[in-house]
C-alpha positions in Angstrom: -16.4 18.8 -15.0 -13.1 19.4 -16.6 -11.2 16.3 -17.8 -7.5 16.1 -16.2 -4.8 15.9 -18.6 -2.1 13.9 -17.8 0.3 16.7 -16.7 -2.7 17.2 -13.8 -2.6 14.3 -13.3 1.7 13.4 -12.7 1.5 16.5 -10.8 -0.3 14.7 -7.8 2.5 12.2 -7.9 5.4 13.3 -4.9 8.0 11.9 -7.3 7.3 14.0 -10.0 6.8 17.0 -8.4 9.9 18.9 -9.3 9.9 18.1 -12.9 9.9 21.6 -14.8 7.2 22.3 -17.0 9.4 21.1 -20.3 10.1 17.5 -18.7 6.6 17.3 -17.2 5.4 17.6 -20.5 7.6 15.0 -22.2 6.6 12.7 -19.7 2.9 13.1 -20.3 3.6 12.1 -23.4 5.4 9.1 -22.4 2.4 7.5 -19.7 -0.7 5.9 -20.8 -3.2 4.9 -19.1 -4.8 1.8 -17.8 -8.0 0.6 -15.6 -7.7 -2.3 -14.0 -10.7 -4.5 -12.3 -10.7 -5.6 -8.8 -8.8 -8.9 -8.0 -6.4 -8.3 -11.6 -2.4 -7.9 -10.8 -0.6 -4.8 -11.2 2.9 -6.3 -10.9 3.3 -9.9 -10.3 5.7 -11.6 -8.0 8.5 -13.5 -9.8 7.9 -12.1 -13.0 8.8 -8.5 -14.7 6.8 -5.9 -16.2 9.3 -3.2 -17.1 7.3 -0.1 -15.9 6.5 2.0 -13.2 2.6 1.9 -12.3 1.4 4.9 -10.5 -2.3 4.4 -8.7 -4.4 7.3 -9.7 -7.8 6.0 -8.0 -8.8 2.9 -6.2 -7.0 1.0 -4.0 -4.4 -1.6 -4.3 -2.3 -4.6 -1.7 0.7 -5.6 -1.8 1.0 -9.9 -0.9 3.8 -11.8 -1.0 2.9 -15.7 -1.7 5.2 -18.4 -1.1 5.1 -22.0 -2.8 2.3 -23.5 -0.3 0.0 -20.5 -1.4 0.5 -18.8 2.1 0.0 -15.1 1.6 1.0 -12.3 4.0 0.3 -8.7 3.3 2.8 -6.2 3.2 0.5 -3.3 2.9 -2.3 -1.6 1.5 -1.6 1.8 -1.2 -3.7 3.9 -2.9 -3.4 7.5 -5.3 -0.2 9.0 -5.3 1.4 5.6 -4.7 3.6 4.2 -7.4 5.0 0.0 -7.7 7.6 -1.3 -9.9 10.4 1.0 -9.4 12.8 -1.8 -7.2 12.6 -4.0 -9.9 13.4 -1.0 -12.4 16.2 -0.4 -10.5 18.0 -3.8 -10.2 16.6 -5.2 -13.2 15.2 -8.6 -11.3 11.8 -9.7 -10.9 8.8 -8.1 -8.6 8.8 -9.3 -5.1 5.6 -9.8 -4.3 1.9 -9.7 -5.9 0.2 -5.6 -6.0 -3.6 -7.0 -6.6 -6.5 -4.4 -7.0 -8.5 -4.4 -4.2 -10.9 -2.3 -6.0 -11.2 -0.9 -9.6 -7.9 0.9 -10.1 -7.1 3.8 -12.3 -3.1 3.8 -13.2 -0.7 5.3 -15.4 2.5 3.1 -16.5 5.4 4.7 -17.5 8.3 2.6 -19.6 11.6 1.5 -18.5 13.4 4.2 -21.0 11.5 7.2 -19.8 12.0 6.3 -16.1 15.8 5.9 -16.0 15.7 9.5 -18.4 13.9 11.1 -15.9 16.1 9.9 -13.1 19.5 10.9 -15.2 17.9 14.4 -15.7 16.1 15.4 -12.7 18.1 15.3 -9.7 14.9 15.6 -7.1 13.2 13.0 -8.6 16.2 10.4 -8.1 16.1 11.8 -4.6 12.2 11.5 -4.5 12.8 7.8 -5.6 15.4 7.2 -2.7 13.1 8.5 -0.1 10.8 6.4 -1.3 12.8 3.5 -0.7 14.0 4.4 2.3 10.7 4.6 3.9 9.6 1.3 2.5 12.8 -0.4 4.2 11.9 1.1 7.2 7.9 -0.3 6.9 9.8 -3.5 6.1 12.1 -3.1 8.9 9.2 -2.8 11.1 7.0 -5.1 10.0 10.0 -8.0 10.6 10.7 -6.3 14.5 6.4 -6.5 15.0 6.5 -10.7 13.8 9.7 -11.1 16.1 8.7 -9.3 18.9 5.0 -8.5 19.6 2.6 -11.3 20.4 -0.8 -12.5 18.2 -3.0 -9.7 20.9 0.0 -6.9 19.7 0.6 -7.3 16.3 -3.3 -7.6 15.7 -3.9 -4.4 17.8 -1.4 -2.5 15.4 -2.7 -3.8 12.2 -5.9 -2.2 13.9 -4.6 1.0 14.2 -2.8 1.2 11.1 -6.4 0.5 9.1 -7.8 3.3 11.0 -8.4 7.0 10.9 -8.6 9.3 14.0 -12.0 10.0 14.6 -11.6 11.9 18.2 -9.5 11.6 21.2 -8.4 8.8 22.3 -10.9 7.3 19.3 -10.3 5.4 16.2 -12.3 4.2 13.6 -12.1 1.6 10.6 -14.4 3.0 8.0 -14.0 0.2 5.2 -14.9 -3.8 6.0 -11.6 -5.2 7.3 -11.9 -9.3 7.6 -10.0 -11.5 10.0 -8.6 -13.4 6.9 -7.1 -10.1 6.0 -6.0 -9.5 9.3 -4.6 -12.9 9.8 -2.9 -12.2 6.4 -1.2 -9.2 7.8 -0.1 -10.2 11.0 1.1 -13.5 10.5 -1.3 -15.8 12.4 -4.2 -18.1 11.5 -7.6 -16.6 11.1 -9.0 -18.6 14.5 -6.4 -17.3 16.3 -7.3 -13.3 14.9 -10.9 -14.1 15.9 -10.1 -14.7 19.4 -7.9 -12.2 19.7 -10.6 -9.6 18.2 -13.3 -11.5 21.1 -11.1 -10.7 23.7 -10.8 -7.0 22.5 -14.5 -6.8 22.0 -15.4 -8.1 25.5 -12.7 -6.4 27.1 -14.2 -3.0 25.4 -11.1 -2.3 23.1 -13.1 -2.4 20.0 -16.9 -2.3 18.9 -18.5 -3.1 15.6 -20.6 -0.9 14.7 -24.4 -0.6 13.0 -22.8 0.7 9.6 -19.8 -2.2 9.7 -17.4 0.4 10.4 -14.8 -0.5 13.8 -14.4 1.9 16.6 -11.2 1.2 18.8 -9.4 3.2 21.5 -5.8 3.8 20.3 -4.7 3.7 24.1 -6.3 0.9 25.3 -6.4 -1.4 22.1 -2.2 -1.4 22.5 -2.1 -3.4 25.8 -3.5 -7.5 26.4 
């Protein structure tokens, strides 16, 4: 099997996409590469790091903790994603916690290199503001979905948004999804996310299946 240089590999990365072959290849010489174990930060919350982490394999969450511990998760990335660009921008600290959910391949590019490459590569800054963009509107979201849906609601959509389309009508959560998770996500206690998910069970919303996996109609699993 052919080992991936790190050209290959920055050319899976959206934001780097448009790079010609001259700046691709300074840049490869400007990222190293790190693994990191499951459960170990990427980026703390309240602190900085001065790079730009972009997840090659594995899977990562992104938690914001306040001063009692509480955690809530923002969301969930994985390869192609990239972290750390906000506070590369403004020059403050990370906002929340991005913690390896899984053993995580990355590559971490510096400060210096990232601010070149945005001064020299128009589509790349643009790349970056899209970015952002669609993060403040997942933010945006997430805020309307804790202000306006109920516990049965905003647990139904963290549902659908763990799980892939698996037929009409037909959902399915491949990977072990806990209520703590769940509770994290939605913004409720984990007694109240396990009656929720018993009313959805009985009701025939959502089945657990022999392998672990979830099954869930998208339709039905939207309504109380």
């Amino acid at each position: 099997m052919a080992v991936l240089t790190n050209v290959d590999l920055l050319r899976r990365v959206s934001i780097f996409s448009e790079l010609t072959e001259h700046q691709m290849a300074q840049l490869a010489d400007s990222v190293t590469k790190q693994r990191l174990k499951r459960g170990e930060l990427i980026v703390e919350q309240g602190k900085k790091s001065n790079a730009l982490f972009i997840i090659l394999s594995g899977k990562a969450r992104v938690v914001m903790t306040d001063r009692r511990a509480r955690e809530v998760i923002l969301d969930v990335i994985g390869p192609g994603d990239y972290v750390g660009e906000i506070s590369l921008i403004d020059g403050k600290t990370h906002s929340a916690n991005v913690q390896a959910e899984s053993v995580c391949d990355v590559l971490v590019l510096g400060r210096a290199q990232f601010h070149h490459c945005l001064q020299e590569n128009h589509s790349m800054a643009n790349s970056v503001i899209k970015g952002l963009a669609q993060r403040l509107r997942k933010a945006d979201e997430k805020i309307s979905s804790l202000a306006l849906m109920d516990v049965y609601g905003r647990v139904a959509q963290a549902l659908i948004e763990a799980a892939h389309v698996a037929g009409e009508n037909h959902l399915l959560i491949r990977e072990k999804i806990t209520r703590q998770d769940i509770a994290k996500r939605v913004g409720a206690s984990r007694e109240m996310v396990s009656r929720v998910m018993r009313d959805f069970e009985e009701q025939g919303f959502i089945k657990t299946n022999e392998d672990g996996s979830v099954s869930l109609t998208e339709r039905r699993a939207t309504t109380r």
